[in-house]
N, CA and C atoms of all chains as a GROMACS GRO file, in nm:
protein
  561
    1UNK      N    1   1.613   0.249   0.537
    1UNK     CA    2   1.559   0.352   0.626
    1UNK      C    3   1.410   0.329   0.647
    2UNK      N    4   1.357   0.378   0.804
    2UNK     CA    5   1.224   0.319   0.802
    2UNK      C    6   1.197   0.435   0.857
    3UNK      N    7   1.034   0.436   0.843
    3UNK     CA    8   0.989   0.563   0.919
    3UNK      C    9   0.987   0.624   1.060
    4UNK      N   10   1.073   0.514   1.157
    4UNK     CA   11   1.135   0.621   1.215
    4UNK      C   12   1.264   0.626   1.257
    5UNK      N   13   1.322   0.598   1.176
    5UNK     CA   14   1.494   0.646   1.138
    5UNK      C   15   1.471   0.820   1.045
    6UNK      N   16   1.348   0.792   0.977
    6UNK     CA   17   1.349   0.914   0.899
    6UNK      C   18   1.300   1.050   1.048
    7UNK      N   19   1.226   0.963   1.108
    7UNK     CA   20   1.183   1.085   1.229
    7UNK      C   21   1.309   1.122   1.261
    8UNK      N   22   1.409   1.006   1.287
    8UNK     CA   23   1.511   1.045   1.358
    8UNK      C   24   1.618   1.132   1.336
    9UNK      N   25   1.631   1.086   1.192
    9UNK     CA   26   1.692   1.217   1.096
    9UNK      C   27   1.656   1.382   1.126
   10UNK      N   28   1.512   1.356   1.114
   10UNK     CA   29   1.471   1.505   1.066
   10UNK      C   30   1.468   1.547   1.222
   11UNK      N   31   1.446   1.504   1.327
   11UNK     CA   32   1.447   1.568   1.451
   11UNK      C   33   1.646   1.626   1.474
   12UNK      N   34   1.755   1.542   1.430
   12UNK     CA   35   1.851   1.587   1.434
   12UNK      C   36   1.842   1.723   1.376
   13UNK      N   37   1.826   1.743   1.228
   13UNK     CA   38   1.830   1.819   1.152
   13UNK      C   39   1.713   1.982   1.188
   14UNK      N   40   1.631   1.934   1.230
   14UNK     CA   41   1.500   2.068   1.276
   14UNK      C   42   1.541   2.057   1.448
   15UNK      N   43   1.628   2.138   1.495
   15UNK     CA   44   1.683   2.120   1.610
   15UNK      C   45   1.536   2.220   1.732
   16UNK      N   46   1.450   2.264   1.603
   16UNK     CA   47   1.339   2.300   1.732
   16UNK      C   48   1.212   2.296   1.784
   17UNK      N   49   1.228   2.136   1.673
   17UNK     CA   50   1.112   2.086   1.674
   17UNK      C   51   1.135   1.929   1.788
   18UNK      N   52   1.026   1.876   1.871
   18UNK     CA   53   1.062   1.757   1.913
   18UNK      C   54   1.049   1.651   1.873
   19UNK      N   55   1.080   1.547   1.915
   19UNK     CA   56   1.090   1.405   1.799
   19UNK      C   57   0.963   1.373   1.819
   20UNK      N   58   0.900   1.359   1.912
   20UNK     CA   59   0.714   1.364   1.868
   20UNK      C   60   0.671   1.463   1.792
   21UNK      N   61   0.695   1.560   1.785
   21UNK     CA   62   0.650   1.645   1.678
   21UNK      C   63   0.710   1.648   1.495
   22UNK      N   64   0.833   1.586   1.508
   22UNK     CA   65   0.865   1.508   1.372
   22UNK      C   66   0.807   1.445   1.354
   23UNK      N   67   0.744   1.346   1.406
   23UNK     CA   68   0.653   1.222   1.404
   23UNK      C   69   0.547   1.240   1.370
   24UNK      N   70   0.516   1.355   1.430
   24UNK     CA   71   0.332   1.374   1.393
   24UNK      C   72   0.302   1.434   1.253
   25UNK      N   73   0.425   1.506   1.237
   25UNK     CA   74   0.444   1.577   1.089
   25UNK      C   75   0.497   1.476   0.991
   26UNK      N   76   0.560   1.391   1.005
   26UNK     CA   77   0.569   1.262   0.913
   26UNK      C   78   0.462   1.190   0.917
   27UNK      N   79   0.401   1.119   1.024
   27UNK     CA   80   0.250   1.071   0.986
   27UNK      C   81   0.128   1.177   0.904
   28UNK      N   82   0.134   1.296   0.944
   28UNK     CA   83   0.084   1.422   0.886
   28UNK      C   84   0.044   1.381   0.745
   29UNK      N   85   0.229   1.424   0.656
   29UNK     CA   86   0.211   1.406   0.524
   29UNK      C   87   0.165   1.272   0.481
   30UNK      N   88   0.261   1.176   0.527
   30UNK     CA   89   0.210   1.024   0.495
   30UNK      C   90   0.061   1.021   0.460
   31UNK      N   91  -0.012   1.084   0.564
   31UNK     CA   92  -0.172   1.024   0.580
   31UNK      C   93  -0.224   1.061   0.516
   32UNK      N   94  -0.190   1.227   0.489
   32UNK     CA   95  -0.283   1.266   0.376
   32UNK      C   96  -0.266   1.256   0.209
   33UNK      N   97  -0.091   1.232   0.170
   33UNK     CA   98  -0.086   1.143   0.064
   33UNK      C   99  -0.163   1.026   0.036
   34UNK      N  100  -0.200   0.941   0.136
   34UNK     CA  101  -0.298   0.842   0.106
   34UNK      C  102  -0.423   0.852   0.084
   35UNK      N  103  -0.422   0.998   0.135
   35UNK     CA  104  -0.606   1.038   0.138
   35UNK      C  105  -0.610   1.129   0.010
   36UNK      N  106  -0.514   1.194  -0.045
   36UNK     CA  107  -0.501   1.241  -0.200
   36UNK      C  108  -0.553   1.080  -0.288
   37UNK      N  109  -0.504   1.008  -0.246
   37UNK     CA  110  -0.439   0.899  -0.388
   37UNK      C  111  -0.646   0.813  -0.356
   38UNK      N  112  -0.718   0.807  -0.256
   38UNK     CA  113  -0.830   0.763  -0.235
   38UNK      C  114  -0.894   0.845  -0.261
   39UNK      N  115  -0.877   0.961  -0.355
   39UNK     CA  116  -0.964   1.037  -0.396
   39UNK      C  117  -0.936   1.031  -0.549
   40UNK      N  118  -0.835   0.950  -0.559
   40UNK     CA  119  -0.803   0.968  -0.684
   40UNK      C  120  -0.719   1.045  -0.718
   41UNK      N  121  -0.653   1.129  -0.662
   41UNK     CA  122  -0.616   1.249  -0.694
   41UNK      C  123  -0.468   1.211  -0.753
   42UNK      N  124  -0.399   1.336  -0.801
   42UNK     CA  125  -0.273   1.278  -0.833
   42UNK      C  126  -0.182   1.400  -0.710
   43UNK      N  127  -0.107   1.332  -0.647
   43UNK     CA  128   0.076   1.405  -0.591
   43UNK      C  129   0.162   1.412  -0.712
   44UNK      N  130   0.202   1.557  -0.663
   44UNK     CA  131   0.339   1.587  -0.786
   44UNK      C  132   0.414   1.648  -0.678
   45UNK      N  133   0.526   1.547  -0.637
   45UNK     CA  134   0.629   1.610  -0.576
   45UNK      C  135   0.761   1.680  -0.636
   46UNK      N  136   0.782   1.796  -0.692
   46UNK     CA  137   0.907   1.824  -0.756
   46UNK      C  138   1.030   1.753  -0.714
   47UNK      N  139   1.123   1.718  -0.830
   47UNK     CA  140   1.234   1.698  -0.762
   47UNK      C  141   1.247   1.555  -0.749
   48UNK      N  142   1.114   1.479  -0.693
   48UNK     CA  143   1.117   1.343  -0.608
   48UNK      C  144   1.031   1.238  -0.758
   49UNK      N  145   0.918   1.262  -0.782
   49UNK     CA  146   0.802   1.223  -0.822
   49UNK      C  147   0.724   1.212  -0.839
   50UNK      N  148   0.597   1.136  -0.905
   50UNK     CA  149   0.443   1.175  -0.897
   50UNK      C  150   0.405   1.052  -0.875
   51UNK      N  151   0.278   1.054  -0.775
   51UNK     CA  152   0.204   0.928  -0.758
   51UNK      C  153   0.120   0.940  -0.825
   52UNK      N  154   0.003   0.821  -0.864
   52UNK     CA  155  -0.102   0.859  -0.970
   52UNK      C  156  -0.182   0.695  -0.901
   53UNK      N  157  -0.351   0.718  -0.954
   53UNK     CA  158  -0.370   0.589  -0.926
   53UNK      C  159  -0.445   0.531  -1.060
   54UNK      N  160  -0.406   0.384  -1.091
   54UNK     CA  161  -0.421   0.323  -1.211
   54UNK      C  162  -0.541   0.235  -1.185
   55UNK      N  163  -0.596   0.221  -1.310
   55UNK     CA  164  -0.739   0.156  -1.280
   55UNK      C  165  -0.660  -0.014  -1.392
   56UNK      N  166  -0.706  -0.086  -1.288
   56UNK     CA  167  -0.694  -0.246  -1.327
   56UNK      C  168  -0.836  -0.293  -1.391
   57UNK      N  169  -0.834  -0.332  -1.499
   57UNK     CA  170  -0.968  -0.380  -1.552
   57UNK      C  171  -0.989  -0.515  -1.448
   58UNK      N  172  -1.090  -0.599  -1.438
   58UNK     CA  173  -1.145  -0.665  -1.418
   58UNK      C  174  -1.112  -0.786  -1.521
   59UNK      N  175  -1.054  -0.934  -1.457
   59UNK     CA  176  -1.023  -1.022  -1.564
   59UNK      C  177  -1.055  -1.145  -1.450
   60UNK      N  178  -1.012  -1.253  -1.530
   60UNK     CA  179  -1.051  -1.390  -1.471
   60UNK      C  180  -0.928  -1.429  -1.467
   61UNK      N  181  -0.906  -1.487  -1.342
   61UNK     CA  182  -0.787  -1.566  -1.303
   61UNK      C  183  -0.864  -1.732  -1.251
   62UNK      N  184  -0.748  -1.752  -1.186
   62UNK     CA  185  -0.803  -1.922  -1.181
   62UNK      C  186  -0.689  -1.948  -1.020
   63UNK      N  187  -0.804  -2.052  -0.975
   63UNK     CA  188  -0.700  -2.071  -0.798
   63UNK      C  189  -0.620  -2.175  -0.840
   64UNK      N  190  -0.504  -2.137  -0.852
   64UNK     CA  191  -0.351  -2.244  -0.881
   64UNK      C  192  -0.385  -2.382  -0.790
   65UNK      N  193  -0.415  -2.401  -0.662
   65UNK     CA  194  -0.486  -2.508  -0.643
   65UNK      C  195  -0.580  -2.606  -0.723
   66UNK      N  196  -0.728  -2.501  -0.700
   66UNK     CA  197  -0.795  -2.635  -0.752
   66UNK      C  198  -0.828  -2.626  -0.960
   67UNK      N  199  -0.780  -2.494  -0.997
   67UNK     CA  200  -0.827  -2.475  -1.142
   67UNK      C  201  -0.910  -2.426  -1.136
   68UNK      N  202  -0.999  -2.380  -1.089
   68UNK     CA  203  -1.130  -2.366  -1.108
   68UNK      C  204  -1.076  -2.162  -1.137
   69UNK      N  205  -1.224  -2.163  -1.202
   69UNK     CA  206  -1.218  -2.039  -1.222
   69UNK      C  207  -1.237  -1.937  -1.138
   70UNK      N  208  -1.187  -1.813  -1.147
   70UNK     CA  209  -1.218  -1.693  -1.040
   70UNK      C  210  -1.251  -1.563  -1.103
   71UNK      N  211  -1.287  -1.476  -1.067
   71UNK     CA  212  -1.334  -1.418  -1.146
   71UNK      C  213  -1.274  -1.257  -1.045
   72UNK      N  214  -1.155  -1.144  -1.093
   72UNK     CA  215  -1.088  -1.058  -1.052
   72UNK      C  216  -1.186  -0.958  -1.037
   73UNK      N  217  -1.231  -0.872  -0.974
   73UNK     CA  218  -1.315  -0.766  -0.985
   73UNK      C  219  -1.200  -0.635  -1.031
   74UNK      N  220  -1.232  -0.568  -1.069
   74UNK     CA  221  -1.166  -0.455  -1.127
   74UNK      C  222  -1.106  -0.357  -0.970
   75UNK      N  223  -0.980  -0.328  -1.016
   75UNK     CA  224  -0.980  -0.243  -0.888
   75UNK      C  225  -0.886  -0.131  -0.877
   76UNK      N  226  -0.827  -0.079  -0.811
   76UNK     CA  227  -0.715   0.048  -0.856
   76UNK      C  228  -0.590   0.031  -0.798
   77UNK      N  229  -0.497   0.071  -0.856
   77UNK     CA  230  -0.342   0.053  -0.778
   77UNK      C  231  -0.240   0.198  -0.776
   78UNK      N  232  -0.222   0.178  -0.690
   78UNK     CA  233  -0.121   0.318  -0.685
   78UNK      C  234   0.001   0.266  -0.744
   79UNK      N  235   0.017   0.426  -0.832
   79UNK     CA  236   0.133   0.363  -0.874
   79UNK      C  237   0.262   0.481  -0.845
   80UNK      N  238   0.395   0.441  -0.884
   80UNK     CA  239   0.477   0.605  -0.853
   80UNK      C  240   0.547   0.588  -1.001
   81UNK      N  241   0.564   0.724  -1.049
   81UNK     CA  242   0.711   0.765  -1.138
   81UNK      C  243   0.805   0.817  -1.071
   82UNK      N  244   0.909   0.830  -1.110
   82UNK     CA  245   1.013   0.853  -1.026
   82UNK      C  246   1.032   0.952  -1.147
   83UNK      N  247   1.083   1.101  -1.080
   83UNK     CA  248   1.087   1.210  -1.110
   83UNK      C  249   1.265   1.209  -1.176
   84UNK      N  250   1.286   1.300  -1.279
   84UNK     CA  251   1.364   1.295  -1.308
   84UNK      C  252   1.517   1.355  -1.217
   85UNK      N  253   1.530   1.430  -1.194
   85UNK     CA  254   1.625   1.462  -1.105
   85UNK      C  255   1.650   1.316  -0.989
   86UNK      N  256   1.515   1.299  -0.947
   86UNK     CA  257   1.589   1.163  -0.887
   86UNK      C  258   1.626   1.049  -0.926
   87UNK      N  259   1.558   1.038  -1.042
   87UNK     CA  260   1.634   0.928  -1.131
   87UNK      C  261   1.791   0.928  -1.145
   88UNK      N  262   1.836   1.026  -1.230
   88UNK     CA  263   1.937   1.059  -1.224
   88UNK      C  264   2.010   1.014  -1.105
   89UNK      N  265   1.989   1.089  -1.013
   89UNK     CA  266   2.052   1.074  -0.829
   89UNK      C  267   2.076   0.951  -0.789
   90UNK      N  268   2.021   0.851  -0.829
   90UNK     CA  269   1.977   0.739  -0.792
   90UNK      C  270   2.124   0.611  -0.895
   91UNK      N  271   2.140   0.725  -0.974
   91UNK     CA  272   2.187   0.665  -1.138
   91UNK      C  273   2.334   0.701  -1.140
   92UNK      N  274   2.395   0.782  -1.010
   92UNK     CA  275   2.549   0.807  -1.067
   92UNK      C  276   2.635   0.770  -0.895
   93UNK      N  277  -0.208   1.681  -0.587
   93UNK     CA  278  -0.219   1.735  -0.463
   93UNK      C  279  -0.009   1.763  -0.459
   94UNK      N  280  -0.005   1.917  -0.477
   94UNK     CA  281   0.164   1.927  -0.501
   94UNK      C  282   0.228   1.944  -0.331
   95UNK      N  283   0.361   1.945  -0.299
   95UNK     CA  284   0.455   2.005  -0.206
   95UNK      C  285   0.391   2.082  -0.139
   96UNK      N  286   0.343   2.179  -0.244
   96UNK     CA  287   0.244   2.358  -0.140
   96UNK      C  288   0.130   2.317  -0.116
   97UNK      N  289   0.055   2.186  -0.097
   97UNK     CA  290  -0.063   2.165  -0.028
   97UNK      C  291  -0.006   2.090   0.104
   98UNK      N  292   0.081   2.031   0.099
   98UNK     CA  293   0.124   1.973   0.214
   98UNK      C  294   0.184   2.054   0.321
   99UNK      N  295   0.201   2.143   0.217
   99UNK     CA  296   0.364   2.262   0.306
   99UNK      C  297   0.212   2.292   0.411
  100UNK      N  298   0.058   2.341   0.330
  100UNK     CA  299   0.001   2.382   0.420
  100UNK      C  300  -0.119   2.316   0.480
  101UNK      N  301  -0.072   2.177   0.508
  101UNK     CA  302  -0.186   2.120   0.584
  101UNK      C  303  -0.076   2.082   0.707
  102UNK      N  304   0.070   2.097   0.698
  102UNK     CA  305   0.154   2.051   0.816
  102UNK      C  306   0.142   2.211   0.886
  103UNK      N  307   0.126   2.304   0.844
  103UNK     CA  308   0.103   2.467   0.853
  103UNK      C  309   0.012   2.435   0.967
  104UNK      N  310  -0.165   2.396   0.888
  104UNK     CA  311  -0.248   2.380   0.973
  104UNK      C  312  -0.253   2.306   1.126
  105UNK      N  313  -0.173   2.217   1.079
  105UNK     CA  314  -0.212   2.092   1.205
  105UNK      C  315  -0.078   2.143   1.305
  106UNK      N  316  -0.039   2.164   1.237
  106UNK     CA  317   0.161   2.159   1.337
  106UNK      C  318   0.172   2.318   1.447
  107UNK      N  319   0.086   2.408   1.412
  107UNK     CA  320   0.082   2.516   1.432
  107UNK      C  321   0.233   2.596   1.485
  108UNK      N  322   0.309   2.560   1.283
  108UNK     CA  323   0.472   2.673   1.282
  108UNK      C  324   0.417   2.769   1.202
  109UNK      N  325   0.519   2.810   1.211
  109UNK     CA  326   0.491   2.912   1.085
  109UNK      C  327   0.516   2.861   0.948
  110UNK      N  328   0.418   2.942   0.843
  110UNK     CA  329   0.452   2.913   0.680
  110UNK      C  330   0.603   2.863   0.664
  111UNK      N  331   0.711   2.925   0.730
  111UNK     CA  332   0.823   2.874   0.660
  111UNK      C  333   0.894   2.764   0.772
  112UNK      N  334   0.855   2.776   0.888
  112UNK     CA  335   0.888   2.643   0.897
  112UNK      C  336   0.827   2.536   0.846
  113UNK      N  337   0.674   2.541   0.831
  113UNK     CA  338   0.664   2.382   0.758
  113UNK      C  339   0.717   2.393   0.641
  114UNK      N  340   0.714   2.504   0.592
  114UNK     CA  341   0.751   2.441   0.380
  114UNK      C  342   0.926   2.431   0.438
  115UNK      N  343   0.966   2.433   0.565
  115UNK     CA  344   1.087   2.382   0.568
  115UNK      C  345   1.081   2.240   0.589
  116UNK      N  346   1.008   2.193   0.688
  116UNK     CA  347   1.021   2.066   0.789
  116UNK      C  348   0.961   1.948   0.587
  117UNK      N  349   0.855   2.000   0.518
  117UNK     CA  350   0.820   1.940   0.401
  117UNK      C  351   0.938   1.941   0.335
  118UNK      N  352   1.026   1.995   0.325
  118UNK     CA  353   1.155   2.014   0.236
  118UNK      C  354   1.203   1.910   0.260
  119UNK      N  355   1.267   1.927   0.416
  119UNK     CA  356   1.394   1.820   0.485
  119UNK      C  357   1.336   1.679   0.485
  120UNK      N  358   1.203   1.660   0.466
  120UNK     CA  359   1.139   1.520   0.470
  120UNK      C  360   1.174   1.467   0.339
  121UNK      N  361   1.164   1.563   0.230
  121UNK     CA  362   1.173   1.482   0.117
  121UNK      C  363   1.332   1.455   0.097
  122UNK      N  364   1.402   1.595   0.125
  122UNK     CA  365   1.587   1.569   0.098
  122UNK      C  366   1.626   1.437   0.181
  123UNK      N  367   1.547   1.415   0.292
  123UNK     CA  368   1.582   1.329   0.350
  123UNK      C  369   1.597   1.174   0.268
  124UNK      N  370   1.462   1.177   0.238
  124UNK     CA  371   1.419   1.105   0.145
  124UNK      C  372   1.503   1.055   0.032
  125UNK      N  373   1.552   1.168   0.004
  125UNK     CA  374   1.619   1.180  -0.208
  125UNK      C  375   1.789   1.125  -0.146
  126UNK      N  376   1.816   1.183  -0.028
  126UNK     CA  377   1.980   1.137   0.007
  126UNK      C  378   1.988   0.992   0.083
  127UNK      N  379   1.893   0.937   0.130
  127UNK     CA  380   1.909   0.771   0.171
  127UNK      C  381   1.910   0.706   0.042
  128UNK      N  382   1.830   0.725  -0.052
  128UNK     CA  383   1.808   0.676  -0.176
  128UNK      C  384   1.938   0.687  -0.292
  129UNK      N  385   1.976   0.803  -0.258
  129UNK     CA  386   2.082   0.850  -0.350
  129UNK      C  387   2.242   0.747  -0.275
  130UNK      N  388   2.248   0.720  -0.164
  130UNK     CA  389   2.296   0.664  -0.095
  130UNK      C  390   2.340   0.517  -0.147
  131UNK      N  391   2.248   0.479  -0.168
  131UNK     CA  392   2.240   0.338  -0.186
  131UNK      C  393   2.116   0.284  -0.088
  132UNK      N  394   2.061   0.319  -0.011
  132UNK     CA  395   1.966   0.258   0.049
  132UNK      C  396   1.819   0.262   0.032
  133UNK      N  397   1.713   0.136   0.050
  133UNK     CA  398   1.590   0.105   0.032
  133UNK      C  399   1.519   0.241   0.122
  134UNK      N  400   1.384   0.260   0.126
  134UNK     CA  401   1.322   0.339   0.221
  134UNK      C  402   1.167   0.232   0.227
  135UNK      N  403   1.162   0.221   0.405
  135UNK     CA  404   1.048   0.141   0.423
  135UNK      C  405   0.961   0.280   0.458
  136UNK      N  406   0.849   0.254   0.458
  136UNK     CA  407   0.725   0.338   0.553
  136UNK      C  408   0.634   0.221   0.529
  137UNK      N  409   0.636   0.204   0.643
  137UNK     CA  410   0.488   0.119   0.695
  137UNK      C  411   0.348   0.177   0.683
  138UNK      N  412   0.267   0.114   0.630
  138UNK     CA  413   0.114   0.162   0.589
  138UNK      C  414   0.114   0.280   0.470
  139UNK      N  415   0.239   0.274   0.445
  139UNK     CA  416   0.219   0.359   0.259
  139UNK      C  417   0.331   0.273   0.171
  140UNK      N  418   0.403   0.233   0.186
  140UNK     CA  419   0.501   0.129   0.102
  140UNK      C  420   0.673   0.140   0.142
  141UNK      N  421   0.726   0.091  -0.016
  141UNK     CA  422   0.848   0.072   0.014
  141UNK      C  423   0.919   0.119  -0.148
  142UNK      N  424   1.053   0.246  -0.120
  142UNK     CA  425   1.077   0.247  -0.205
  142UNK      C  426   1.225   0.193  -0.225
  143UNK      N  427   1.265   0.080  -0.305
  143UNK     CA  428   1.299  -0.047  -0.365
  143UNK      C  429   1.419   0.016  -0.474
  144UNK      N  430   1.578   0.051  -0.466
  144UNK     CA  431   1.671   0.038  -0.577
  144UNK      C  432   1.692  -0.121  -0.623
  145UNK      N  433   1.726  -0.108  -0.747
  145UNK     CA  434   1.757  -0.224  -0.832
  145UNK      C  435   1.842  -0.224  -0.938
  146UNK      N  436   1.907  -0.263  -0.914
  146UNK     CA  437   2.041  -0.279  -1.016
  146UNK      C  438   1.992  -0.393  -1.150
  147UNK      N  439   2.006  -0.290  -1.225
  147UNK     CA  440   2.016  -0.336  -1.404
  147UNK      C  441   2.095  -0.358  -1.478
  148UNK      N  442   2.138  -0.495  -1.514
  148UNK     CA  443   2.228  -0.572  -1.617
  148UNK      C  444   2.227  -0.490  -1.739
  149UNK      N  445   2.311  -0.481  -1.826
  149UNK     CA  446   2.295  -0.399  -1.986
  149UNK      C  447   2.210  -0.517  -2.086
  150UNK      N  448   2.161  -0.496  -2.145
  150UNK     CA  449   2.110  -0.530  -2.230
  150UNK      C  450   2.106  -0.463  -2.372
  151UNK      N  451   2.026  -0.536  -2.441
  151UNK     CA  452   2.026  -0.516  -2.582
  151UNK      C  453   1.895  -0.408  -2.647
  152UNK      N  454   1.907  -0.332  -2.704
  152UNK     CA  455   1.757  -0.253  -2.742
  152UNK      C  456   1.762  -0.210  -2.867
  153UNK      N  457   1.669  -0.162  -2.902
  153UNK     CA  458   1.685  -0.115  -3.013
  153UNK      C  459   1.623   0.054  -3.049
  154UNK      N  460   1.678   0.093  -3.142
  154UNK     CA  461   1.623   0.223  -3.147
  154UNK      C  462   1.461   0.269  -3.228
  155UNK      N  463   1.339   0.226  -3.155
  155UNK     CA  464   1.258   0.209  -3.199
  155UNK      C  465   1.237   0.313  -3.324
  156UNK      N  466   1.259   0.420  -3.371
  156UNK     CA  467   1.256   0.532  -3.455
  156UNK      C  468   1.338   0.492  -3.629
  157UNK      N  469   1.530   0.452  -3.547
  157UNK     CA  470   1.546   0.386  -3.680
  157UNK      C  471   1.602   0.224  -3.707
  158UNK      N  472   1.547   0.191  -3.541
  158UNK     CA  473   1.589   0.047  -3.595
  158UNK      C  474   1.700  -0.039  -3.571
  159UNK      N  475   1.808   0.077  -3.559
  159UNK     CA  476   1.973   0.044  -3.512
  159UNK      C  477   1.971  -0.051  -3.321
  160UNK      N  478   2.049  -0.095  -3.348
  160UNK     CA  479   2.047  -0.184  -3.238
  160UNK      C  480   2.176  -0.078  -3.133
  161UNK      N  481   2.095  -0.070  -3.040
  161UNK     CA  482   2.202  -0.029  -2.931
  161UNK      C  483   2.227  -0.082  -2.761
  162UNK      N  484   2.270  -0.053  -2.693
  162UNK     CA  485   2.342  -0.121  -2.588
  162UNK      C  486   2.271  -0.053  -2.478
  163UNK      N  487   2.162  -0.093  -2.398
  163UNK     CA  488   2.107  -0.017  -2.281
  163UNK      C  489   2.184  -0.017  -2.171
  164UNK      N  490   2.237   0.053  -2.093
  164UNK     CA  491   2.388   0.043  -2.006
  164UNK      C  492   2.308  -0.017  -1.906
  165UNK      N  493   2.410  -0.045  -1.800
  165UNK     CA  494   2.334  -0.115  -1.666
  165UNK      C  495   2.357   0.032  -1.594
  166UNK      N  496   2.198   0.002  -1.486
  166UNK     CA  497   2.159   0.099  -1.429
  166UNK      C  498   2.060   0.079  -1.306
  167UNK      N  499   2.106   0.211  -1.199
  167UNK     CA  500   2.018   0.177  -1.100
  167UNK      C  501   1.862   0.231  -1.114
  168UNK      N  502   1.779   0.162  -1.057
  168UNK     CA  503   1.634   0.232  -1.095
  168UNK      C  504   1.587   0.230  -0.984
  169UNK      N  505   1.456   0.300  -0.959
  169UNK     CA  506   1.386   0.301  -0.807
  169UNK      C  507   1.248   0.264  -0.830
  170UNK      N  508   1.218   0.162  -0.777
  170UNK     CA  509   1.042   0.141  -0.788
  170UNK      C  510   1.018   0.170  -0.674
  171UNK      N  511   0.860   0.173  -0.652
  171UNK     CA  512   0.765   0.208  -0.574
  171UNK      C  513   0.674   0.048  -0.575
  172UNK      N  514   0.703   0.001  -0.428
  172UNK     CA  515   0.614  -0.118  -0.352
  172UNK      C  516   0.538  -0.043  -0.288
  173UNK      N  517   0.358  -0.034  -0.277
  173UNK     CA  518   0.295   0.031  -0.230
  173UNK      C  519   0.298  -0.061  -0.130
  174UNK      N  520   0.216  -0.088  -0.005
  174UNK     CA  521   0.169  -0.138   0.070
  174UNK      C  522   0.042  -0.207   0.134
  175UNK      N  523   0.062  -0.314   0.159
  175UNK     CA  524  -0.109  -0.332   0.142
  175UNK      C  525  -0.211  -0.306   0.187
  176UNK      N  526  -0.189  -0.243   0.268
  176UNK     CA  527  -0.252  -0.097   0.345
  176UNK      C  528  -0.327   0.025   0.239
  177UNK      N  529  -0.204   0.046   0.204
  177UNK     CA  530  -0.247   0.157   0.059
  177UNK      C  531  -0.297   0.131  -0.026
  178UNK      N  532  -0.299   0.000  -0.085
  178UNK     CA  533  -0.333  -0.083  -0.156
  178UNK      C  534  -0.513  -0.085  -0.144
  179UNK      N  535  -0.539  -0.158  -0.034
  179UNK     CA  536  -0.679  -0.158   0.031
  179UNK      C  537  -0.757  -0.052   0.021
  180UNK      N  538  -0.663   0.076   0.092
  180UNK     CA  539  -0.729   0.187   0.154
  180UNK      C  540  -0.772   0.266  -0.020
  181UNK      N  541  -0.699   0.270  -0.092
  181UNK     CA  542  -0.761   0.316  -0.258
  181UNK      C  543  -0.865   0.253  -0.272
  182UNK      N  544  -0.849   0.089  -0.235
  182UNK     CA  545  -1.007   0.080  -0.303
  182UNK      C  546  -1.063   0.075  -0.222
  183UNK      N  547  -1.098   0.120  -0.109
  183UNK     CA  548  -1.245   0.117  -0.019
  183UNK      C  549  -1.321   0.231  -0.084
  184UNK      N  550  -1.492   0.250  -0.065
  184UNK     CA  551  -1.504   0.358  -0.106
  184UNK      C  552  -1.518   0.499  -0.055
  185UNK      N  553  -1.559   0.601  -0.117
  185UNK     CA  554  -1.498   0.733  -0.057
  185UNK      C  555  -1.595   0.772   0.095
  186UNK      N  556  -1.503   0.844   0.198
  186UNK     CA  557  -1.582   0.912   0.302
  186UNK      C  558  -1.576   0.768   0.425
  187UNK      N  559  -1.486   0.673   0.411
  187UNK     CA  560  -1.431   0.574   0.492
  187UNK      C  561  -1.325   0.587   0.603
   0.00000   0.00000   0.00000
């Protein structure tokens, strides 16, 4: 499923809303989940999961090409748990 | 940042009422939880991809007393962020 098969869904389903307006409300949440997680912040979606963002130390890697050394700057990664109920869901 | 901040920033921008968005936030996520529950991947472009994976049984042990037991095979769901999302965390803030 892609995001807009999911528009397409939910415009079936919200019969009074229009499929541009599913759309804008799916980009909506999308955008500002990303703008939670660049603040650092944490999402707790009941039911679904929690996003959180993880801090990567800073290490030295090396370019598989030439060997030589590189040097990683530290940086952050989003990460998700998957909430229990959907675990489960996912699991039977 | 939970469900009831979203219910009311789609409130703000969408201009429904309180219970239609904490509806339209509902059906996005059920939507969500029943493709998955399904058997199927979920793409979103510029926030990620969430990814089932089927798990072989293996061997574990019971870290507490030690006894060896049988981890069943199982489906799991990761989270592929995107490299979009990826980026956009680390730029810095007010971008």
């Amino acid at each position: 499923m892609t995001k807009s098969d999911l528009v397409e869904k939910l415009s079936e389903k919200v019969t009074t809303l229009t499929k541009k307006e599913c759309e804008e409300i799916v980009e909506t949440v999308f955008e500002n989940m990303k703008k939670a997680l660049h603040k650092g912040e944490k999402i707790e979606i009941r039911g679904f999961g929690s996003f959180t963002v993880r801090l990567r130390r800073a290490k030295e890697g090396r370019n598989p090409k030439t060997g030589d050394k590189v040097a990683i700057p530290e940086k952050r990664i989003p990460f998700f748990k998957v909430g229990k109920e959907l675990r489960e869901l996912v699991n039977c | 940042m939970t469900k009831a901040d979203l219910v009311d920033i789609v409130y703000e921008k969408a201009g429904l009422s309180k219970k239609e968005a904490q509806e339209i936030v509902e059906d996005i996520f059920d939507t969500l939880k029943n493709t998955l529950k399904a058997g199927d991947k979920i793409k979103i472009s510029g926030f990620g991809n969430f990814v089932l994976r089927d798990k072989r049984p293996r061997k574990g042990r019971n870290p507490q007393t030690g006894d060896d037991i049988e981890i069943t095979a199982r489906r799991v769901l990761t989270f592929r962020p995107s490299q979009i999302l990826k980026a956009f965390i680390n730029e810095p803030p007010q971008s």
